[in-house]
N, C-alpha and C positions, 0 to 999 in steps of 0.2 A: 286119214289125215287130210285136210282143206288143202295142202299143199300141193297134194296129187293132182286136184281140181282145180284149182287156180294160185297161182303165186302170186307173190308182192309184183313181181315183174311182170307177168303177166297181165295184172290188173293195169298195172301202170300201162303198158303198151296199147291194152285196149280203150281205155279213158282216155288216152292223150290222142287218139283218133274220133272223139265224138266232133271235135271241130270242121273234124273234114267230111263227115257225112251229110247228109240229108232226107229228111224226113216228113210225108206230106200225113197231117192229121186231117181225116173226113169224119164227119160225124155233129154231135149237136154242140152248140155254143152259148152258152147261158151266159147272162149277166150277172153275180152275185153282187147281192147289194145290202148289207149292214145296217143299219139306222140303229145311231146308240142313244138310247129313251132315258134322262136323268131321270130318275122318281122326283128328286129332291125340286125337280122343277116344273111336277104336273100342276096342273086347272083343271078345275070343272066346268065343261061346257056349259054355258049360258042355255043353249037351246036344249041342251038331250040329258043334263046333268049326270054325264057320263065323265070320264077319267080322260082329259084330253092330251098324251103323251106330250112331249118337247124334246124334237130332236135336236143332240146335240153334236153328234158328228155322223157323217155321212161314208163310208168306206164301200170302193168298188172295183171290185177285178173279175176280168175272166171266168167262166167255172165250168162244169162237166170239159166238152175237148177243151176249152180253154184251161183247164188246171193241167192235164198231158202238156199243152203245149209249154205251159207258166214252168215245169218240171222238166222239162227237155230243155229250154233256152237256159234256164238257170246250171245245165251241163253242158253249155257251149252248144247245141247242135243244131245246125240248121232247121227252121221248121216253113211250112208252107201249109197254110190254116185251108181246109175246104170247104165251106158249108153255106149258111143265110144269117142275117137278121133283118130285120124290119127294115123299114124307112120312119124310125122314131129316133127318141133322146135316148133312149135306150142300145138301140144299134149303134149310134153313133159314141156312147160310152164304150159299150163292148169291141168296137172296132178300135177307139182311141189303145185301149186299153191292150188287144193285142199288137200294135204298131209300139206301142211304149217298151214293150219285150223285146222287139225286131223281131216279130212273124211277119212273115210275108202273106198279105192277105188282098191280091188279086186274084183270088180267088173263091176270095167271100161274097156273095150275091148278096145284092139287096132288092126283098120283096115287097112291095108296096102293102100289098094284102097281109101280109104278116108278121104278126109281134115276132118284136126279139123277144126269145125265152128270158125270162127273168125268175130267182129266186129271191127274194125279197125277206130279208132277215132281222125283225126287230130284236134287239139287244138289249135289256132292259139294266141299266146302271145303277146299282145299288149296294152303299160300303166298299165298293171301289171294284166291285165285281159285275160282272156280266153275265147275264140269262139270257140264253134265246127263247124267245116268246113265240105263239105259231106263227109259222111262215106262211107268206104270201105268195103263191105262184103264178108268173103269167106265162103258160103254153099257148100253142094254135092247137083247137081241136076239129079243123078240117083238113080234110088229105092235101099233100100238095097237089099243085097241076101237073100236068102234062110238061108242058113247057118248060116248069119251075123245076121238076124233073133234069130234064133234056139238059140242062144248064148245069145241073151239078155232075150229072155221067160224063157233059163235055171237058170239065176242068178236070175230074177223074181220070179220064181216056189222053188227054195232053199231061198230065202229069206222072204217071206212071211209069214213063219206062226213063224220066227224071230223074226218078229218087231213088234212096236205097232200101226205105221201107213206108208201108201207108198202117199208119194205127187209126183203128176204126172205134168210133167211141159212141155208142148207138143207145142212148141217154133217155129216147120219149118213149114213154109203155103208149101213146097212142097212136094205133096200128097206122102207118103213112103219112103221119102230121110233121114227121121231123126229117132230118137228111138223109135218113138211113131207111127209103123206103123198100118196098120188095124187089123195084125194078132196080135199085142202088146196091142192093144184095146179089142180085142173080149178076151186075155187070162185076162186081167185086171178086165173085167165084170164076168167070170167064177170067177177066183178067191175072188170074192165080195159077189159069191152066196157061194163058198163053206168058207169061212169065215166072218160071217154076222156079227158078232161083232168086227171087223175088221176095221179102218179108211182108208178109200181110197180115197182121194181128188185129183179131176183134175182140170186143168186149160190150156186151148186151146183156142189162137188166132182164128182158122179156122175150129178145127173139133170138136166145142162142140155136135155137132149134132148126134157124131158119139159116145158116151161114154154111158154107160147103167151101171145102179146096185151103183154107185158111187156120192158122196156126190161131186157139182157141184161149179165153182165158175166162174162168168159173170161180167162184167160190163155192166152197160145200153147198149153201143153202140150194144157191141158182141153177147149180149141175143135178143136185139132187131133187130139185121138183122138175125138171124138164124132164127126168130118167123115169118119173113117177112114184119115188124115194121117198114112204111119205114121212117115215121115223129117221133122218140122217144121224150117224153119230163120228167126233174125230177118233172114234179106234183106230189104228194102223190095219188093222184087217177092213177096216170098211172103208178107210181112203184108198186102200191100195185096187177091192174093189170095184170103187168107183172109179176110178184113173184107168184102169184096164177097159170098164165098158165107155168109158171116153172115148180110147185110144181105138177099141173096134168099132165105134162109128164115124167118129173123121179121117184116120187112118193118118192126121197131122199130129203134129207135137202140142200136147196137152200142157196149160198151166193151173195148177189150183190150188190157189190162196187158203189158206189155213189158219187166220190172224196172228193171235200169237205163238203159235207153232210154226210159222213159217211157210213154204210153199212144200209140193210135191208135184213133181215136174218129169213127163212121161213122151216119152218119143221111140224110134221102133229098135233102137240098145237097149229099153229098161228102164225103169223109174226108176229116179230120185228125191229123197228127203233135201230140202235144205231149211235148217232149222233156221227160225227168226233169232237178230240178235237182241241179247237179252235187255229189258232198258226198265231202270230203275226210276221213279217220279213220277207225275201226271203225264197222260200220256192223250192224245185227242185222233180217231182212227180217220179221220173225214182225210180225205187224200191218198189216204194209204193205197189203195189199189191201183188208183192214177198214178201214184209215183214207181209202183212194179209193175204195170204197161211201159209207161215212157223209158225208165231204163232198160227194162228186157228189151225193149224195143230198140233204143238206139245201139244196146251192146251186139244183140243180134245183126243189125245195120254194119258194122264193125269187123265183124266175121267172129265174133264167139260163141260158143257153142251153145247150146240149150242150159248146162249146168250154169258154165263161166257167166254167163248173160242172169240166169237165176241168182245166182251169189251176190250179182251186182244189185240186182232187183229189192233183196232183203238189204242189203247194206242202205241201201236209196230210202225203203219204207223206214228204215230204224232213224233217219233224221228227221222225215216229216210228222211222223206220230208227235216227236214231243215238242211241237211245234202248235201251242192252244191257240187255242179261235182263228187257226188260217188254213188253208190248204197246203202250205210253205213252198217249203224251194229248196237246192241243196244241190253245191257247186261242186265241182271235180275234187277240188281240194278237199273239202269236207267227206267226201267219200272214200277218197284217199284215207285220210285218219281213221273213219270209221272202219274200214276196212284192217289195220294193220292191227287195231283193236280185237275187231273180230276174229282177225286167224290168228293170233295169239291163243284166243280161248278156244276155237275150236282144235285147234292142233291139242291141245292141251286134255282136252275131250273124247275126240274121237268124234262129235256129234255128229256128222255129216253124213248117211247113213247111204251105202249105194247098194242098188241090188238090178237084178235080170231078172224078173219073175215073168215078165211072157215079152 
């Protein structure tokens, strides 16, 4: 029963403390940026007699750590942004934009030499509906400096013994272009040893390989090609042993994302099932992972356990999913609700599945 694992009170206890934590996100900082294209009000270039789109609305928020943070502020919890952008119209969007949320971002460096990341997202309107068209991306594909370095370990090393947890959100597959370089890595794992009670949660499209001392988060795909996995499948025999060869190489508490199955979540008492709740209607996944960092992350921040913090994690993803064309948001209250939903039907169930298997 769910109630063994977290109760109505319980949850409430832990939510009504996200207010009073704090939370530094390091990591990459995108600009997402929307461009809604009317059909109904394209031209033909004169010069190239090509399809000359008309933008007609312009939409722009935060995205990669910026959606963590967009998803923690939206739960009350303190955040403290760490990273770069540019010295453009871009940086200074993306900055507007986390100051609009109340991040605290003296801490965001700005590079002269380098673009803010931007994803650039045309939307194409037509019959009252929206297509996104290919996207446009602006990264840096040169290493940072030295220096540019030295500046973000410094905000790192002064914020640290701050907070109550650093989610690491490590966004560029090119090797040292983004904030989350080797030397950003190697201080990440010192500072894990010299703070062991310390929450430090990463999550890395390309270099989970590369992270030591710190509480880890995968999805099957990403865990499974680092492993050299090259067939993954969601069996319960093959999550379970993949979570086990997790567990014997970081030797930290494993999370792994399972879409709509929910997580499976491994620490040195035993893995755990926690089933996704179930959600009927369209449903859009962009977010979803960011919204099971930033809550795992704040409820751990909190003092709840690997499960309790897991529970909240899938509660969090089950409002952003059905949340089309945004990354969303999703306040205490709403989690609340969704919550008293879900242990209705799991108690009802049984689904929660716990086991010791090594």
């Amino acid at each position: 029963m769910l109630e063994q694992y977290l109760s109505q009170a319980r949850f409430n206890e832990l939510t009504s403390q996200f207010s009073q934590t704090n939370i530094a996100v390091i990591g990459d900082f995108f600009l997402d940026e929307y461009l809604v294209l009317d059909r109904k009000l394209s031209e033909v270039s004169v010069e190239t007699g090509l399809e000359a789109y008309q933008v007609t609305a312009n939409r722009k928020n935060p995205g990669a750590a910026g959606t963590v943070t967009n998803i923690l502020r939206s739960l009350d919890v303190p955040v403290i942004a760490i990273g770069f952008t540019g010295d453009d119209g871009h940086g200074s969007e993306l900055r507007r934009g986390l100051q609009e949320t109340q991040v605290n971002i003296n801490h965001m460096a700005i590079f002269a030499d380098r673009f803010t990341p931007t994803y650039t997202k045309p939307m194409l309107l037509e019959n009252g509906h929206e297509t996104e068209l290919s996207r446009l991306d602006t990264k840096n594909h040169q290493m940072l400096l030295t220096e540019q370095e030295d500046q973000i370990i410094s905000s790192l090393r002064t914020m640290a013994p701050e907070v109550k947890a650093i989610l690491v959100v490590d966004q560029v597959k090119e090797k040292n272009c983004g904030v989350i370089t080797d030397r950003v890595r190697s201080e990440l794992a010192d500072l894990a040893e010299k703070y062991p009670q310390k929450i430090i949660l990463a999550d890395s499209r390309e270099y989970m390989a590369l992270y030591r001392n710190v509480i880890v988060k995968f999805n099957v795909n990403e865990a499974s090609k680092m492993l050299g996995i090259k067939q993954p499948d969601h069996s319960q025999e093959f999550i379970d042993q993949l979570s086990q060869q997790l567990s014997e190489r970081y030797h930290k508490p494993i999370i792994l994302t399972l879409g709509d199955k929910g997580l499976q979540v491994t620490d040195p008492q035993g893995t755990t099932r926690i089933p996704a709740v179930p959600i009927t209607g369209p449903t859009d996944i962009v977010g979803a992972g960011d919204s099971v960092m930033a809550s795992i992350g704040a409820s751990l921040s909190v003092g709840a356990s690997l499960i309790e913090a897991s529970i909240i994690g899938c509660v969090t993803a089950s409002l952003i999913i059905q949340q089309i064309g945004t990354t969303g948001i999703a306040t205490r209250q709403q989690i609340k609700e969704r919550f008293a939903e879900y242990r209705e039907l799991l108690n009802s169930g049984s689904r929660v599945t716990f086991s010791n298997s090594f």
